[in-house]
mmCIF file of the C-alpha atoms, coordinates in Angstrom:
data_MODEL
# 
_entry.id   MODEL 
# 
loop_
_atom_site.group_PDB 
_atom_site.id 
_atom_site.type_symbol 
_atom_site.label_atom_id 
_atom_site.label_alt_id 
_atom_site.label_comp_id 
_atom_site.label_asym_id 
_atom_site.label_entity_id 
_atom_site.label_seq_id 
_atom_site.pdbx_PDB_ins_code 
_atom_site.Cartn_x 
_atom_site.Cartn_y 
_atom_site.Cartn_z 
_atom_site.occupancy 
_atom_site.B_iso_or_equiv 
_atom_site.pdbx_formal_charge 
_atom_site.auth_seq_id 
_atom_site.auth_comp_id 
_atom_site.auth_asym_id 
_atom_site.auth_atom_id 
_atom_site.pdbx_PDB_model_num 
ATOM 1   C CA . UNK A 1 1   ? 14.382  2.407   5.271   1.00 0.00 ? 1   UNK A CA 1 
ATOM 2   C CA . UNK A 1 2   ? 12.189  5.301   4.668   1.00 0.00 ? 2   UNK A CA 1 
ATOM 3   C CA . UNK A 1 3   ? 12.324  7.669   1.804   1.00 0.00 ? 3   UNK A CA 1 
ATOM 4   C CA . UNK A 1 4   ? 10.820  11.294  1.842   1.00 0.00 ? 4   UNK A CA 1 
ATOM 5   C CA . UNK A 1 5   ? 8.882   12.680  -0.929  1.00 0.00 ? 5   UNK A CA 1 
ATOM 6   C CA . UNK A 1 6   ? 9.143   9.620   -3.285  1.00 0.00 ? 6   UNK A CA 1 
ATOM 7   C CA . UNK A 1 7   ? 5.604   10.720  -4.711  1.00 0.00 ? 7   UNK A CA 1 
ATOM 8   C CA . UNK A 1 8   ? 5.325   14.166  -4.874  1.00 0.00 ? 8   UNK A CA 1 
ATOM 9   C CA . UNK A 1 9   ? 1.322   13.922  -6.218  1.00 0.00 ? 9   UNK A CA 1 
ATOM 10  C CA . UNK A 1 10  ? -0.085  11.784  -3.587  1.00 0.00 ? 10  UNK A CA 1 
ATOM 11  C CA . UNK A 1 11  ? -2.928  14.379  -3.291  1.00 0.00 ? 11  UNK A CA 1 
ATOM 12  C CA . UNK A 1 12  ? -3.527  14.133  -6.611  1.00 0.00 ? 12  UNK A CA 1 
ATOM 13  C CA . UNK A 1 13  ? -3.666  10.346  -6.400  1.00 0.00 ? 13  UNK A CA 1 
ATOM 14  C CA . UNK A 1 14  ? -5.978  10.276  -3.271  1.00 0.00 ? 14  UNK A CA 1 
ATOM 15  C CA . UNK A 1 15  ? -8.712  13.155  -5.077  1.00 0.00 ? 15  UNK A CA 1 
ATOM 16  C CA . UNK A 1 16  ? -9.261  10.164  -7.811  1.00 0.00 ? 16  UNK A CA 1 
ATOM 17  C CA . UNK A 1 17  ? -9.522  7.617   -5.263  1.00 0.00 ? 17  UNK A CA 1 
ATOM 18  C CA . UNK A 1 18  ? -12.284 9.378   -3.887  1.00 0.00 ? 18  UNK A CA 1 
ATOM 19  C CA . UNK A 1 19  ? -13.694 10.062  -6.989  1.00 0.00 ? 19  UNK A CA 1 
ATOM 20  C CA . UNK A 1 20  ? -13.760 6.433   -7.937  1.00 0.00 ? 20  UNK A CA 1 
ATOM 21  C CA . UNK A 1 21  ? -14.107 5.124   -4.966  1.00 0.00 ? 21  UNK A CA 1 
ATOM 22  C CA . UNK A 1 22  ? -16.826 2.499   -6.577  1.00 0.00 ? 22  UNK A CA 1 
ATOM 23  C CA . UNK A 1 23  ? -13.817 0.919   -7.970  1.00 0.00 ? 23  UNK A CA 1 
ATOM 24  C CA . UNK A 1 24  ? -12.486 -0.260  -4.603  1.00 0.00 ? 24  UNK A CA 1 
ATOM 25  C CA . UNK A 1 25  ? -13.141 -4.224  -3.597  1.00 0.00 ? 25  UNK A CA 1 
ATOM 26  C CA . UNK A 1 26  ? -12.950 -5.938  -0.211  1.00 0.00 ? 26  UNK A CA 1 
ATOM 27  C CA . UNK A 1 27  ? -10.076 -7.521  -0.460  1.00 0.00 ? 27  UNK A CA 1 
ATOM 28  C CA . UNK A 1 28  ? -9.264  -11.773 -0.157  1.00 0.00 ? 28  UNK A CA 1 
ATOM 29  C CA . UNK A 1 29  ? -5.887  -11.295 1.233   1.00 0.00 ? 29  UNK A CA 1 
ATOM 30  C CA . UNK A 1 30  ? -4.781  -14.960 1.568   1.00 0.00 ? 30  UNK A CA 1 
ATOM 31  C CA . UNK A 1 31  ? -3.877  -15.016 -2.216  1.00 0.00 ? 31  UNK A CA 1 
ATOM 32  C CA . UNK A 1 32  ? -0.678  -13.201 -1.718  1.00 0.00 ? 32  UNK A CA 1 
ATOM 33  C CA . UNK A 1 33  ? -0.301  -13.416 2.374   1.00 0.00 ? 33  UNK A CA 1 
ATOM 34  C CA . UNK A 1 34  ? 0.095   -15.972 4.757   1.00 0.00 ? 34  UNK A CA 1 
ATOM 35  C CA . UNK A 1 35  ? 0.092   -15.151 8.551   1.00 0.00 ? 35  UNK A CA 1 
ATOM 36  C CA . UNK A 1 36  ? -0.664  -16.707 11.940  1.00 0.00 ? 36  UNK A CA 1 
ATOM 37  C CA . UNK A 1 37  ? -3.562  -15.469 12.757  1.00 0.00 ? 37  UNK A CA 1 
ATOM 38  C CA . UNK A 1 38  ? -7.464  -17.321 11.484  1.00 0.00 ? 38  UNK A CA 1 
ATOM 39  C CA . UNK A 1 39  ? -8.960  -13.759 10.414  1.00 0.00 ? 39  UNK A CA 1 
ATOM 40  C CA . UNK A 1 40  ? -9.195  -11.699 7.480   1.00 0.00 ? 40  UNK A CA 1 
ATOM 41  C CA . UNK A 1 41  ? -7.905  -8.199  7.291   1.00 0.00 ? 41  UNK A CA 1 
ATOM 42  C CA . UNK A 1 42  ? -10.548 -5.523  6.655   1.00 0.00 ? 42  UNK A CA 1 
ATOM 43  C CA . UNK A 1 43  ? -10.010 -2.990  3.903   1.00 0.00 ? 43  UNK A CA 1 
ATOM 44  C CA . UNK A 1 44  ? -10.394 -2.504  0.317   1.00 0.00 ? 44  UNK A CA 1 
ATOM 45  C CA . UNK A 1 45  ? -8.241  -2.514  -3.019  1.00 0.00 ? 45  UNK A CA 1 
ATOM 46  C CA . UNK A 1 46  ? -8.329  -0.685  -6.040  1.00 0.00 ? 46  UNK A CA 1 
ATOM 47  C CA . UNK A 1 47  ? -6.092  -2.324  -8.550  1.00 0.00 ? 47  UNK A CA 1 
ATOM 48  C CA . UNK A 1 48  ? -5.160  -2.049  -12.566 1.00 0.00 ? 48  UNK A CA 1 
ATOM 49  C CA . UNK A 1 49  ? -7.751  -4.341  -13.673 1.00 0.00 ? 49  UNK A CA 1 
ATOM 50  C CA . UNK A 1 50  ? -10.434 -1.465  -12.814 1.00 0.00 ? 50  UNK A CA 1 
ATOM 51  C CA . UNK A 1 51  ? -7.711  1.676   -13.982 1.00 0.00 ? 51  UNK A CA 1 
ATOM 52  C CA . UNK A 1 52  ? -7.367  2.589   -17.034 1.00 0.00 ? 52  UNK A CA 1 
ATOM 53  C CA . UNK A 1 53  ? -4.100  3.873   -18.310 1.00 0.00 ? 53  UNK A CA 1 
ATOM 54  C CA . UNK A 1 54  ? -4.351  7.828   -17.471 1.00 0.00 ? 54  UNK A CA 1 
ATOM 55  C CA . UNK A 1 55  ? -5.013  6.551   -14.340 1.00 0.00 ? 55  UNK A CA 1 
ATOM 56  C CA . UNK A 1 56  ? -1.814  4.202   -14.158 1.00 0.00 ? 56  UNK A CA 1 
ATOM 57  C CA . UNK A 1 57  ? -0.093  7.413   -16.157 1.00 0.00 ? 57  UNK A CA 1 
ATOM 58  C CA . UNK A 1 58  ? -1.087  9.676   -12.781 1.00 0.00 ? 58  UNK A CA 1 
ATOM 59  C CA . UNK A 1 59  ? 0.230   6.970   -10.478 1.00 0.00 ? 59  UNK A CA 1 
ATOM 60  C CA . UNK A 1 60  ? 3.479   6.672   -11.908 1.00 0.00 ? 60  UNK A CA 1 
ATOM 61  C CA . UNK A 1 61  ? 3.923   10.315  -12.641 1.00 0.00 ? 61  UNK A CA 1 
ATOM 62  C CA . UNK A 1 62  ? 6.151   12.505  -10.522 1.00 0.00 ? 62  UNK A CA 1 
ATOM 63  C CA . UNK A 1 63  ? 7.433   10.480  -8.583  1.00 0.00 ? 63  UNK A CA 1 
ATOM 64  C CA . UNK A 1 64  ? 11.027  8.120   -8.331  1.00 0.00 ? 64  UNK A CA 1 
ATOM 65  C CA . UNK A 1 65  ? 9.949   5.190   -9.847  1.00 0.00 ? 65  UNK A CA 1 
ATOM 66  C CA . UNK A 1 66  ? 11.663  4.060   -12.965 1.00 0.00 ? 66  UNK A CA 1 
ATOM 67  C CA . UNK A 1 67  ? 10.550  5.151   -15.807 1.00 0.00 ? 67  UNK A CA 1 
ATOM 68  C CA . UNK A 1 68  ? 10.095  1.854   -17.153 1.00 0.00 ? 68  UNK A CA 1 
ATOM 69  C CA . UNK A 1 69  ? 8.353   0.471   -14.486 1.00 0.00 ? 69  UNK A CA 1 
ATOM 70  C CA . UNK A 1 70  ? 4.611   0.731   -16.185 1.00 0.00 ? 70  UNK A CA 1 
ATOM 71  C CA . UNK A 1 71  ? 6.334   -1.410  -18.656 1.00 0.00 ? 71  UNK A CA 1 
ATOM 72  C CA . UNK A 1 72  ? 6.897   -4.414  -16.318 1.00 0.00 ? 72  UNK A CA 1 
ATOM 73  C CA . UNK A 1 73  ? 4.990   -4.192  -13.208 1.00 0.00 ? 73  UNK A CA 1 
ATOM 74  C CA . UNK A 1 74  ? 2.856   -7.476  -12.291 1.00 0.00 ? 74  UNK A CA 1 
ATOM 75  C CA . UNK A 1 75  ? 0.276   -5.414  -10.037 1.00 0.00 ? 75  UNK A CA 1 
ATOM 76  C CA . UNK A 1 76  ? -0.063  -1.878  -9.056  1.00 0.00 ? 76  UNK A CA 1 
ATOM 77  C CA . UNK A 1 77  ? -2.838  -1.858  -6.539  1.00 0.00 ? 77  UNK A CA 1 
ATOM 78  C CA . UNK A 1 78  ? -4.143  1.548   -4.127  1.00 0.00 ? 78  UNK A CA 1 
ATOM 79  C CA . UNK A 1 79  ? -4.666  0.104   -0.476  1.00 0.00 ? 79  UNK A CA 1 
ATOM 80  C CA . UNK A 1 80  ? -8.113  2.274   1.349   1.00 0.00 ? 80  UNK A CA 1 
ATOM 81  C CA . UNK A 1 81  ? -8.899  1.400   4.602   1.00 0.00 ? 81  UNK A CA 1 
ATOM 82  C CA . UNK A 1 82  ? -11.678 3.200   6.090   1.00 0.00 ? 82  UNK A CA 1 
ATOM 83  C CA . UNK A 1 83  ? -11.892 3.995   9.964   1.00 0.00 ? 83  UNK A CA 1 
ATOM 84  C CA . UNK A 1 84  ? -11.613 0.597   11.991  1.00 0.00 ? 84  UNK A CA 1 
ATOM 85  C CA . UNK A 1 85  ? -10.107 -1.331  8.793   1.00 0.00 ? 85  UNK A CA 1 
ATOM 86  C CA . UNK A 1 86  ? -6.773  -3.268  9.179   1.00 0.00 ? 86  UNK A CA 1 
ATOM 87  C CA . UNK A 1 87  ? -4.308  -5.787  8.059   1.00 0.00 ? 87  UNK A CA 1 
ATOM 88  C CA . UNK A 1 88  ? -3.556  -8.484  9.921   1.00 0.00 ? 88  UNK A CA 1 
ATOM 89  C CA . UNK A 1 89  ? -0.242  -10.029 10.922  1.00 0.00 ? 89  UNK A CA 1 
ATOM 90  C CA . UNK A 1 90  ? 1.124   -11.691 7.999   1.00 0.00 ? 90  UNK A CA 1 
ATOM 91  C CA . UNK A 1 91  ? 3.902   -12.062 5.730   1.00 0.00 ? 91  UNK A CA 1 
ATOM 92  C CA . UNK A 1 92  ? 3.707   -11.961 2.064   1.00 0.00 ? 92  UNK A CA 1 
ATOM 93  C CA . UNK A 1 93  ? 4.341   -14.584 -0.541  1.00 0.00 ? 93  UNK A CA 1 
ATOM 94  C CA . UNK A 1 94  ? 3.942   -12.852 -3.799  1.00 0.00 ? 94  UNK A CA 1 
ATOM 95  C CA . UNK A 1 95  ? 5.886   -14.113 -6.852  1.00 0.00 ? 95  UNK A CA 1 
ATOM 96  C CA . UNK A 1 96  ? 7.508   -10.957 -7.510  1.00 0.00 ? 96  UNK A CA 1 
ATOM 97  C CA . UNK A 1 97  ? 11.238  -9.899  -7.486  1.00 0.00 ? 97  UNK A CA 1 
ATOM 98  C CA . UNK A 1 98  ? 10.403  -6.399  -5.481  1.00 0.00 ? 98  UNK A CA 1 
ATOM 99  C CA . UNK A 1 99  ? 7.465   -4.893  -3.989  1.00 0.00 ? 99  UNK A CA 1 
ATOM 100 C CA . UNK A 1 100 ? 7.255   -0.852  -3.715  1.00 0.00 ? 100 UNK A CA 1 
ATOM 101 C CA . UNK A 1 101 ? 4.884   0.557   -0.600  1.00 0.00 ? 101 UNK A CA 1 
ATOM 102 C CA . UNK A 1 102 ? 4.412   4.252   -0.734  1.00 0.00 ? 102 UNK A CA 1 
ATOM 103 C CA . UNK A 1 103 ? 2.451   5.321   1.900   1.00 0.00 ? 103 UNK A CA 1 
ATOM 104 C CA . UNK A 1 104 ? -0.682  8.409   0.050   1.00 0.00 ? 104 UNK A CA 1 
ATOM 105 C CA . UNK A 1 105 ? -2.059  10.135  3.213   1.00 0.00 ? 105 UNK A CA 1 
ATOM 106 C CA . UNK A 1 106 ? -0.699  11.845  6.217   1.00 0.00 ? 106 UNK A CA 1 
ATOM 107 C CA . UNK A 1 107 ? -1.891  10.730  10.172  1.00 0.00 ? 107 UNK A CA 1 
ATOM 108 C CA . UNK A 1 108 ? -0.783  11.564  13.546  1.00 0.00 ? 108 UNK A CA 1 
ATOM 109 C CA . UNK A 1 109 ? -1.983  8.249   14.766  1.00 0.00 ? 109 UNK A CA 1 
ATOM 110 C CA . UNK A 1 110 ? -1.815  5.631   11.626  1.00 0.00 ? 110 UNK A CA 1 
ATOM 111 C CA . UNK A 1 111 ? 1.536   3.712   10.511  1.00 0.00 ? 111 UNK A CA 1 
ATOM 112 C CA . UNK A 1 112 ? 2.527   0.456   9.321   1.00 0.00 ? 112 UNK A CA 1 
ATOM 113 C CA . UNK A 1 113 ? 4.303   -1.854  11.665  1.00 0.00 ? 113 UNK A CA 1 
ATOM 114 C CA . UNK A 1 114 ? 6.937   -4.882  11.402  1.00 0.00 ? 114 UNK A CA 1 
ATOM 115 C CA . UNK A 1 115 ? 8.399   -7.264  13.214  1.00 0.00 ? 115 UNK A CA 1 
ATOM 116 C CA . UNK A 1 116 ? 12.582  -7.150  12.700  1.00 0.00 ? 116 UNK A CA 1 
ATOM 117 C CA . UNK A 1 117 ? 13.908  -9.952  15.282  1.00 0.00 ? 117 UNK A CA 1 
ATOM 118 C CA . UNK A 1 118 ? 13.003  -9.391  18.707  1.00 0.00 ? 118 UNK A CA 1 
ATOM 119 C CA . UNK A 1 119 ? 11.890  -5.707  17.650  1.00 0.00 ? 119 UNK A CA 1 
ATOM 120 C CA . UNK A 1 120 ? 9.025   -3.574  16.182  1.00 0.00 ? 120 UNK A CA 1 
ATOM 121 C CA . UNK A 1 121 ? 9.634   -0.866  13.876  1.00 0.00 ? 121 UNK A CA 1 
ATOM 122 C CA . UNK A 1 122 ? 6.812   1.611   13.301  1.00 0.00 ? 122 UNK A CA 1 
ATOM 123 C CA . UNK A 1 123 ? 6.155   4.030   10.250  1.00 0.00 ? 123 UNK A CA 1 
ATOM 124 C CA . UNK A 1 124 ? 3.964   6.546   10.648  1.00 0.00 ? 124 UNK A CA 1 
ATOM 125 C CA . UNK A 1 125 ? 1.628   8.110   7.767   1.00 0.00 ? 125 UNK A CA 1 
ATOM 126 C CA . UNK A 1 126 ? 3.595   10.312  5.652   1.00 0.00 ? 126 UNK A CA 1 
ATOM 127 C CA . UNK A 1 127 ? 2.148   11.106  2.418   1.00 0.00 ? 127 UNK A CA 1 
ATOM 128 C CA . UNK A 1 128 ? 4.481   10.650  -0.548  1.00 0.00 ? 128 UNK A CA 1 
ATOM 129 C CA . UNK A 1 129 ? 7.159   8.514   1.083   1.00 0.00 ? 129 UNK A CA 1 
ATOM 130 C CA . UNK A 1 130 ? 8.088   5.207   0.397   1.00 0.00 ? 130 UNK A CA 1 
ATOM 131 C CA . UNK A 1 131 ? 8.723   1.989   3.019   1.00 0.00 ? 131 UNK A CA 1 
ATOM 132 C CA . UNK A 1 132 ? 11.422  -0.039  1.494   1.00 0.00 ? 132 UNK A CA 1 
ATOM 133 C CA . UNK A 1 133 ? 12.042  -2.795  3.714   1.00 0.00 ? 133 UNK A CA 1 
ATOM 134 C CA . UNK A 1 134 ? 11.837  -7.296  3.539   1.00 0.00 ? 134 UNK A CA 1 
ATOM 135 C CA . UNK A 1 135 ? 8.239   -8.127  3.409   1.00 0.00 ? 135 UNK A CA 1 
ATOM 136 C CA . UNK A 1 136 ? 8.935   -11.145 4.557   1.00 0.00 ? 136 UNK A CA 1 
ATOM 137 C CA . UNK A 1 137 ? 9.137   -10.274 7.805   1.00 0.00 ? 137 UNK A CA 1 
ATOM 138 C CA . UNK A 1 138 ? 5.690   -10.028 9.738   1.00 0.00 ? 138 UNK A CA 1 
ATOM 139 C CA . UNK A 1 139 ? 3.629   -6.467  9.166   1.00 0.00 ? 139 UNK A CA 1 
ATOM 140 C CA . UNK A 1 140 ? 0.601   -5.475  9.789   1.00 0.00 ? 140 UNK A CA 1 
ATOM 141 C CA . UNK A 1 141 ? -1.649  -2.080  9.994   1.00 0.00 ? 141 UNK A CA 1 
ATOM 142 C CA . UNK A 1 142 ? -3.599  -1.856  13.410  1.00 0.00 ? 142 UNK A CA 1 
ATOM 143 C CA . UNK A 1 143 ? -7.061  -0.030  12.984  1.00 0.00 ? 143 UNK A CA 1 
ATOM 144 C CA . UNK A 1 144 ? -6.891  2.751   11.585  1.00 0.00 ? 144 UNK A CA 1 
ATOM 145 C CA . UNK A 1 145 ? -8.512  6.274   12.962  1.00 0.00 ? 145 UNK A CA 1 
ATOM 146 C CA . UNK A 1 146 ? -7.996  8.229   10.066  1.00 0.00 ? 146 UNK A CA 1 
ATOM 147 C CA . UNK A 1 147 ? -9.166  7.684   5.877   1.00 0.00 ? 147 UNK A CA 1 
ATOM 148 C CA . UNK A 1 148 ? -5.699  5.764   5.011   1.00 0.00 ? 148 UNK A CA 1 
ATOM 149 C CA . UNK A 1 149 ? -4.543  5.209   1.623   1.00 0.00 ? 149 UNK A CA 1 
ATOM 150 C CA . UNK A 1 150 ? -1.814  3.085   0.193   1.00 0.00 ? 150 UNK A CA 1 
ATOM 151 C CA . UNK A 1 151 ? -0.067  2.513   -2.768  1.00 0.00 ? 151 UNK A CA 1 
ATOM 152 C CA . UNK A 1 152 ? 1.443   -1.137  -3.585  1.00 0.00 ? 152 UNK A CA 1 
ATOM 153 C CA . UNK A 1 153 ? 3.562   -2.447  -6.830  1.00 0.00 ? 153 UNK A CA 1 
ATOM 154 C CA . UNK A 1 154 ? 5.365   -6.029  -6.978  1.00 0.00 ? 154 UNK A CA 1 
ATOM 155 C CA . UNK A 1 155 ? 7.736   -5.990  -9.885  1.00 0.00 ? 155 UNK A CA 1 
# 
């Protein structure tokens, strides 16, 4: 399921990732995924170890989260992958009761897919809305052509 306009200052959001964009690590993605595939993904994290909490304030400003949620989220995280970065095929195994996506920039070409069954379900880039679905079912992020940025809470 897909929900429109979940984040209503996903520019906002994307302006300080620029900004900061120092603060962004390559990413060891077996600590939290486990897939099929030998190879790492390729893109880089930003996460609330480096924010401080104006920053965390902006995130979870304006938006439908629950108020509470800076009170009890185990990460909050912003996903950039650059041109040619991706995610491999993988499931995750976080120790969290429910992880939020909300997807921060807008591309004709970019989207999440996952594997449901027999079938593939694609979401395109839509700034500001947010994937609810059972990430434990295999997803991935093919190359990207286009700056793509990401936002990612377990609770």
């Amino acid at each position: 399921m897909v929900i429109s306009n979940f984040l209503r200052n996903h520019t906002e959001i994307v302006d300080h990732c620029i900004a900061n964009h120092n603060k962004f690590r390559e990413r060891d993605v077996m600590g939290g995924h486990s897939g099929p595939l030998p190879i790492n993904s390729k893109f880089k994290s930003y996460t609330n170890d480096f924010m401080d909490d104006s920053t965390i304030d902006m995130i979870l400003s304006n938006c439908d989260f629950p108020e509470d949620l800076k009170d009890f989220y185990m990460f909050l995280q912003i996903q950039m992958y650059e041109a040619g970065d991706y995610i491999v095929p993988h499931r995750d195994n976080y120790t969290v009761k429910k992880l939020h996506l909300v997807t921060l920039t807008t591309s004709d070409c970019d989207a999440l897919i996952m594997q449901r069954g027999d079938n593939l379900i694609r979401f395109p880039d839509v700034a500001g809305q947010k994937v609810e679905e059972n990430f434990n079912d295999f997803h991935w992020v093919d190359p990207v052509r286009d700056l793509r940025f990401t936002l990612v809470i377990g609770e």
